[in-house]
C-alpha positions as CSV (number, residue, x, y, z in Angstrom):
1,X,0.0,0.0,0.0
2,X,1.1,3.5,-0.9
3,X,2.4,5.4,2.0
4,X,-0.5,8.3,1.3
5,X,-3.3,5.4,0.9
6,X,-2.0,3.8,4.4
7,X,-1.9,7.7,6.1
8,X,-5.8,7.8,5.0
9,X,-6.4,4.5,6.2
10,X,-5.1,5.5,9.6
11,X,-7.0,8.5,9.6
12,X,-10.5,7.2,8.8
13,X,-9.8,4.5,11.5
14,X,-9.2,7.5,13.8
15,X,-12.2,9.3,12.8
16,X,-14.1,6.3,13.3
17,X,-12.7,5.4,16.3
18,X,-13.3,8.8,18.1
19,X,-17.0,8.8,16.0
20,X,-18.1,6.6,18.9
21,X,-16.9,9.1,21.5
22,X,-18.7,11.7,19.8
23,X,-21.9,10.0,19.4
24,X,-21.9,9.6,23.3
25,X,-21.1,13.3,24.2
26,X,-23.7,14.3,21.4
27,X,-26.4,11.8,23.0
28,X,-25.8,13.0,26.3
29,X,-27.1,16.5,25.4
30,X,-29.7,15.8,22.3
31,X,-32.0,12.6,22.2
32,X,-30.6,10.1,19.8
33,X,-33.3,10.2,17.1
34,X,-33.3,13.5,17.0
35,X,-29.2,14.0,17.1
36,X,-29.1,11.2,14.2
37,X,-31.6,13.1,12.3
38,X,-30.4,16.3,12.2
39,X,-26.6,14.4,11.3
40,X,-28.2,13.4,8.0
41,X,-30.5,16.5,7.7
42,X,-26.4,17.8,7.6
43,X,-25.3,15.3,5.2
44,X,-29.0,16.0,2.8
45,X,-28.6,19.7,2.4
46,X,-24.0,18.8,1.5
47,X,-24.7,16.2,-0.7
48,X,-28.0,17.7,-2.6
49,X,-25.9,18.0,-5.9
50,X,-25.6,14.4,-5.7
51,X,-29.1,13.4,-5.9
52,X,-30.1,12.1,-9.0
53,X,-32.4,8.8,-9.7
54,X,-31.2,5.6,-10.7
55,X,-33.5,4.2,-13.6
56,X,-33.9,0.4,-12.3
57,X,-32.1,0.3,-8.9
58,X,-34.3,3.2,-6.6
59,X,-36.0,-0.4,-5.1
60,X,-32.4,-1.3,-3.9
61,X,-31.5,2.4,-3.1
62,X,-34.6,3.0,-1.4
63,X,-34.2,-0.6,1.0
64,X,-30.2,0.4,1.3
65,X,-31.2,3.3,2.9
66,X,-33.4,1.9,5.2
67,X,-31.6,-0.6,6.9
68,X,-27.6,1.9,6.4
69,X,-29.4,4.9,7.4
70,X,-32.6,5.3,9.5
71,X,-32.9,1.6,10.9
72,X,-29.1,1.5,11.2
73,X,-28.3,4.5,12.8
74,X,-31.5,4.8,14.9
75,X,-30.7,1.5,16.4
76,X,-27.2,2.2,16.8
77,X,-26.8,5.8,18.7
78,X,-29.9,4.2,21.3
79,X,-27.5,1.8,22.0
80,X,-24.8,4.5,22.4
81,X,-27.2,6.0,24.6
82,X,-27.9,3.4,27.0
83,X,-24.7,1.6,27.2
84,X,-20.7,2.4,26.6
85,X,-19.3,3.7,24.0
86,X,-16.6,1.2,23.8
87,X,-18.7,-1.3,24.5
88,X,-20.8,-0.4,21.2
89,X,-17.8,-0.3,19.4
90,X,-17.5,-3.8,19.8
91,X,-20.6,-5.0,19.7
92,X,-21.4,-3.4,16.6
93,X,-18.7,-5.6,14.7
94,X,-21.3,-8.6,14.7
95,X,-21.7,-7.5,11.4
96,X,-19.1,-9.0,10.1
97,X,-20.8,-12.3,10.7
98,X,-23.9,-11.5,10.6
99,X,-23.1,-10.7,7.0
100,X,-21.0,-13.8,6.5
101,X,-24.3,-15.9,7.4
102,X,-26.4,-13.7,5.6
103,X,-24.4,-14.5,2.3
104,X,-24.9,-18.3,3.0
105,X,-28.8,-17.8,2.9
106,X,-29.0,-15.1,0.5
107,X,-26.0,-15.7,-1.9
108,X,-25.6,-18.8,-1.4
109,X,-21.8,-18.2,-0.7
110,X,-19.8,-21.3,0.7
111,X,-18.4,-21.0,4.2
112,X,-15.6,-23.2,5.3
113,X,-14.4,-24.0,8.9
114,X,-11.9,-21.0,9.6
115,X,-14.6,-18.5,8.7
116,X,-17.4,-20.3,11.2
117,X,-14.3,-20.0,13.7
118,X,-14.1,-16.1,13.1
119,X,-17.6,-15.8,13.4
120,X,-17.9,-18.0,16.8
121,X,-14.8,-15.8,17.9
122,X,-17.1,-12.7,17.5
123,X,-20.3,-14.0,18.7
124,X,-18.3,-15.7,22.1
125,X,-16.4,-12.5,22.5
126,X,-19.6,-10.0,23.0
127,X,-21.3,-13.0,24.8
128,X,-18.3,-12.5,27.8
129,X,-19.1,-8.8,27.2
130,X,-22.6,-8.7,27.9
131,X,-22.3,-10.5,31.0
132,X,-19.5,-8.2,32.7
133,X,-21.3,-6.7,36.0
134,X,-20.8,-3.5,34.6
135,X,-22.4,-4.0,31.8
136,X,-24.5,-5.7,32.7
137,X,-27.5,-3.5,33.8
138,X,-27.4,-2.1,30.3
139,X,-27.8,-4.9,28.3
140,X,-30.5,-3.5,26.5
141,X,-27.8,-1.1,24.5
142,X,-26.0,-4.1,24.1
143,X,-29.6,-5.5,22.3
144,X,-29.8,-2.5,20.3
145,X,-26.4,-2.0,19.5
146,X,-27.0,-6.0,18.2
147,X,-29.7,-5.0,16.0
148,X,-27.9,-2.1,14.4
149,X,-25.2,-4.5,13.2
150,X,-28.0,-7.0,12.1
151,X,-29.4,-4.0,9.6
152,X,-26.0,-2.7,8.7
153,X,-25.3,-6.8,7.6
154,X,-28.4,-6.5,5.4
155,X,-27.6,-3.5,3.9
156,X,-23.9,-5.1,2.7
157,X,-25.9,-8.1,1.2
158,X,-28.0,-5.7,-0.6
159,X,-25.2,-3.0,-1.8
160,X,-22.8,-6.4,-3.0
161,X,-26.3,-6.4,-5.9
162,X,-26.2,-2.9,-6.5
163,X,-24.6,-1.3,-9.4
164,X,-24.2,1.7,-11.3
165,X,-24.1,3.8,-8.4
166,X,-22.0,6.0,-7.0
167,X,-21.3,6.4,-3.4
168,X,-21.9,10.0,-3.4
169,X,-25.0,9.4,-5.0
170,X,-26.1,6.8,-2.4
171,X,-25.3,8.5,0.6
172,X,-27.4,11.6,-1.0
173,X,-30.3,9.1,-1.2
174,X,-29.8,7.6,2.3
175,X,-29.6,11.1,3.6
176,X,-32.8,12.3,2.5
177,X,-34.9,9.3,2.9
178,X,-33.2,8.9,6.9
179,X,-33.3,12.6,8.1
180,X,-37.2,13.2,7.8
181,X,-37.7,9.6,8.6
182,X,-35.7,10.3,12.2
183,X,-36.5,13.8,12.8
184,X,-40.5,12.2,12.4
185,X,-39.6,9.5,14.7
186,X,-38.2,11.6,17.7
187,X,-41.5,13.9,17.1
188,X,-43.4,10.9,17.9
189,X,-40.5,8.9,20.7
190,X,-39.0,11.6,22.3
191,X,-39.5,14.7,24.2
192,X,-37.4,18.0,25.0
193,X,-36.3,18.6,21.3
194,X,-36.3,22.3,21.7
195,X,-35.1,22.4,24.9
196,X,-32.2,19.8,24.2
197,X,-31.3,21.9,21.2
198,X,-31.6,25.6,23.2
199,X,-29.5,24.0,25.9
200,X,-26.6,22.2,23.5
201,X,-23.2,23.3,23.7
202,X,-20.3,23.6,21.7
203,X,-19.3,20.5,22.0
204,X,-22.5,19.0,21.8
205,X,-22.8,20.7,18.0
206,X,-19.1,20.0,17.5
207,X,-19.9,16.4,17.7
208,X,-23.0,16.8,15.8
209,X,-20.7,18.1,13.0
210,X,-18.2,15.2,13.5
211,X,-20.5,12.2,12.8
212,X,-22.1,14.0,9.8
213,X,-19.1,15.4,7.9
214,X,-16.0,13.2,9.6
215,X,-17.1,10.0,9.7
216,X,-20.0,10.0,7.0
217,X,-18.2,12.2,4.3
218,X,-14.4,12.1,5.0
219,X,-14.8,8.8,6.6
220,X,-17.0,6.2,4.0
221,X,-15.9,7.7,0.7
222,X,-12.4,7.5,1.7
223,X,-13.0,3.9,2.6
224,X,-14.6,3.4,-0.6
225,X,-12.0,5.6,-2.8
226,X,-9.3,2.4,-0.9
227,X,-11.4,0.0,-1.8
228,X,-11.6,1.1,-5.2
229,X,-7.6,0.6,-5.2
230,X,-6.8,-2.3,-2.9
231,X,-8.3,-5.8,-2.2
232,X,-10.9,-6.1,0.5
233,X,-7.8,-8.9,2.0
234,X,-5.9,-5.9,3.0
235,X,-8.2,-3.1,3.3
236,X,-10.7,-5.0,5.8
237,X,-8.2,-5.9,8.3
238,X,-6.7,-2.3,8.6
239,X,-10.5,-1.4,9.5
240,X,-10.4,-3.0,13.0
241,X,-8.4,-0.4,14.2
242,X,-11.4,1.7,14.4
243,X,-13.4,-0.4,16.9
244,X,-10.0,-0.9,18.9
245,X,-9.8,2.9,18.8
246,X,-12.9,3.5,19.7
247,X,-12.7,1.0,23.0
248,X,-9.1,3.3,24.3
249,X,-11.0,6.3,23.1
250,X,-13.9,5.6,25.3
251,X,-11.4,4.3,28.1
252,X,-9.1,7.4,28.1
253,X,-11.3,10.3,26.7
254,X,-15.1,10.0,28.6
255,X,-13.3,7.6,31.3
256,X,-15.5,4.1,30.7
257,X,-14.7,1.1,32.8
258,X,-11.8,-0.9,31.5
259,X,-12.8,-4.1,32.9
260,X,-10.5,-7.7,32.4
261,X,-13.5,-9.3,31.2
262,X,-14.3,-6.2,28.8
263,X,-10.9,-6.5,27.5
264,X,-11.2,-10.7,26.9
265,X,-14.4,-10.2,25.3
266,X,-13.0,-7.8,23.4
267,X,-9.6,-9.6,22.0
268,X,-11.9,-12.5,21.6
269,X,-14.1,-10.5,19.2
270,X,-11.6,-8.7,17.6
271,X,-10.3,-11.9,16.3
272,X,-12.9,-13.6,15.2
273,X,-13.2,-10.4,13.3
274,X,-10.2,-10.8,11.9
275,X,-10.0,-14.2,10.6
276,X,-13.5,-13.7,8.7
277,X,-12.0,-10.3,7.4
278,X,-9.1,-12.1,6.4
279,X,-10.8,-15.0,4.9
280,X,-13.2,-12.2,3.5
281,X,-11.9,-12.8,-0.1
282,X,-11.6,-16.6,-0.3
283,X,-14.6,-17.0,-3.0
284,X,-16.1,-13.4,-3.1
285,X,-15.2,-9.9,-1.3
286,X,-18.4,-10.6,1.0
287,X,-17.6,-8.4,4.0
């Protein structure tokens, strides 16, 4: 890998490692629907130019920004809300197999023993997770946090279909179908909008700006402009260092437990991770 391409790498892994601190100080002052809507309502107004229909493929585009953007994210930042954020950055990564199985059903793709290893890894690893006393009594972010990497594993199924469409383009779509979608939802879910936005700091809005334009724009289309260029063999494994990131994030920056059976679970997962990433390119680049 070029030096410049690996110095990019490194930085969206540190945008997306410090995305998970950022969604927990911005959740702490604005409800999470509403913080996750108004981060795309961000990302709808940037990318209007990009908006433009795709004759055939607005069924896919439309369910793609379902399950990526409203379901997704909804799910996602509720868990950040009710559990920590380092714990979320590992638990999210049960995407990676939930993916992996979801290509066996769907795509019929053929899994072999070191890949039901990686995914048994990652499974076992936010199983000792969820049952670390301090965790423990929010188990239910752990459940949504779960769910969030169940959608974002459809969403890969259904984007490994889609062609002819530009990332830009996508992530214009997902915008504007998620933003009203979530700004709708917390009319309905939550309460204190105005006063949570009337009340929000600096840093609240500073990490409002952070998810939208660091780890949405700078952050995805520089993982898909590497992609482009390298395999997923390589590529995929460099990404874990944004979960691990965002676990010593969390630790040193907003001062989260690090427990010994957080850190097990975590290595645990991490690895399993890692082999299915690894193996990710065996048949197909499924992950």
């Amino acid at each position: 890998m070029a030096p410049q391409h690996l110095l990019l790498m490194l930085l969206i892994c540190t945008i997306w490692g410090f995305n998970f601190v950022a969604a927990k100080v911005g959740v702490g002052q604005i409800p999470p629907l509403l913080f996750v809507g108004l981060r795309f309502l961000i990302l709808m107004i940037v990318l209007a130019p990009f908006l433009k229909f795709a004759p055939g493929r607005m069924r896919d585009v439309i369910l793609i920004a379902l399950f990526n953007g409203a379901i997704h994210f909804a799910l996602m930042f509720i868990g950040v809300a009710l559990t920590a954020a380092s714990v979320v950055a590992v638990v999210v990564q049960l995407n990676v197999p939930f993916a992996t199985i979801l290509s066996i059903v769907f795509l019929g793709e053929v899994v072999r023993w070191r890949r039901w290893l990686g995914m048994a890894c990652t499974f076992l690893g936010v199983t000792v997770i969820s049952f670390d006393p301090h965790v423990f009594d929010s188990l239910t972010g752990i459940l949504f946090s779960a769910a969030a990497a169940l959608s974002g594993a459809i969403a890969a199924i259904l984007m490994r279909r889609l062609t002819g469409v530009g990332m830009f383009q996508l992530q214009s779509w997902t915008a504007v179908i998620t933003a009203p979608l979530l700004l709708f939802s917390s009319i309905l879910f939550e309460t204190g909008q105005l006063d949570a936005i009337a009340n929000a700091d600096a840093i609240g809005w500073g990490a409002l700006l952070f998810t939208a334009l660091g780890a949405s724009l700078i952050g995805h289309n520089g993982y898909y402009y590497l992609l482009q260029r390298y395999e997923v063999s390589l590529i995929a494994p460099l990404s874990l260092l944004a979960p691990i990131l965002g676990v010593v994030f969390g630790v040193w920056i907003l001062a989260e437990p690090l427990t010994s059976r957080l850190l097990l679970g975590a290595l645990i997962a991490f690895a399993g991770v890692g082999i299915l990433a690894i193996r990710g390119r065996q048949t197909v680049e499924t992950v």
